[in-house]
N, C-alpha and C positions, 0 to 999 in steps of 0.2 A: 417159933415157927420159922418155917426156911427153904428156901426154894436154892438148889443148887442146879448150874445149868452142869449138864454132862457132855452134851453135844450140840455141834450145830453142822447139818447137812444140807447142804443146796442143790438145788431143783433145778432140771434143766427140760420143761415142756420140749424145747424147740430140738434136742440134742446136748453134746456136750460139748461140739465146735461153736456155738452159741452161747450168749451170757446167759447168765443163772437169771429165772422167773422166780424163785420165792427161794422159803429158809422155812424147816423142819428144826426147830427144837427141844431138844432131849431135856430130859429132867427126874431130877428127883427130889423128892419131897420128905420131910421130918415135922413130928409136932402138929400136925394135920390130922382130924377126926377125917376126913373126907381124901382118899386118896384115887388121883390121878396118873396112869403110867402110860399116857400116851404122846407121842410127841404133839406138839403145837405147831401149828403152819404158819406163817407169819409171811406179808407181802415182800417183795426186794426194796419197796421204799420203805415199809418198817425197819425192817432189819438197817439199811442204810444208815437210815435215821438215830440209829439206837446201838447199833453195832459196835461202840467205842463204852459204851456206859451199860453194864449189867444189871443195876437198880432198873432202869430202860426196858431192857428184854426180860426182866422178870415180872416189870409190871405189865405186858405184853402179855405174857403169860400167863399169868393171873386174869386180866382183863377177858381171856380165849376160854379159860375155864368156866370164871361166872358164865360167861355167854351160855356155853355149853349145860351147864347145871341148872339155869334157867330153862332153857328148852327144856331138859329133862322133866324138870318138875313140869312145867305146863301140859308134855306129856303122860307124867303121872296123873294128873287132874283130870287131863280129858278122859282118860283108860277110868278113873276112878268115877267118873260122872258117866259114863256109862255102866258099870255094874250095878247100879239104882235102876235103873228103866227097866 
């Protein structure tokens, strides 16, 4: 399995004469049953933090997915526990 980052674009809430507020990362994915093609939002102290080391930003990545896949399911559950009633 394998996460290759493709891109990383920065966020600029305030304008572009302003520092950058976050980091959108691109990606693509191999080896994965479950496929994800959305970028990931990542805070400017993640990125900061992480931005020298790409094991860092993939486990970020990874870390944004679960989250995301979780919600899902639990959405699934709810939608699923309601067609019973």
């Amino acid at each position: 399995m394998r996460i290759t980052i493709t891109g990383i674009n920065f966020k600029y809430d305030g304008g572009f004469d302003k520092e950058y507020t976050g980091v959108d990362l691109n990606f693509i994915t191999s080896g994965f049953k479950f496929s994800h093609n959305q970028a990931v939002q990542i805070t400017k102290e993640q990125y900061e933090e992480s931005q020298n080391n790409n094991d860092a930003l993939r486990t970020l990545i990874v870390e944004k997915i679960l989250a995301d896949v979780n919600g899902y399911v639990e959405d699934l559950n709810e939608y699923k526990g309601s067609l019973s009633e």
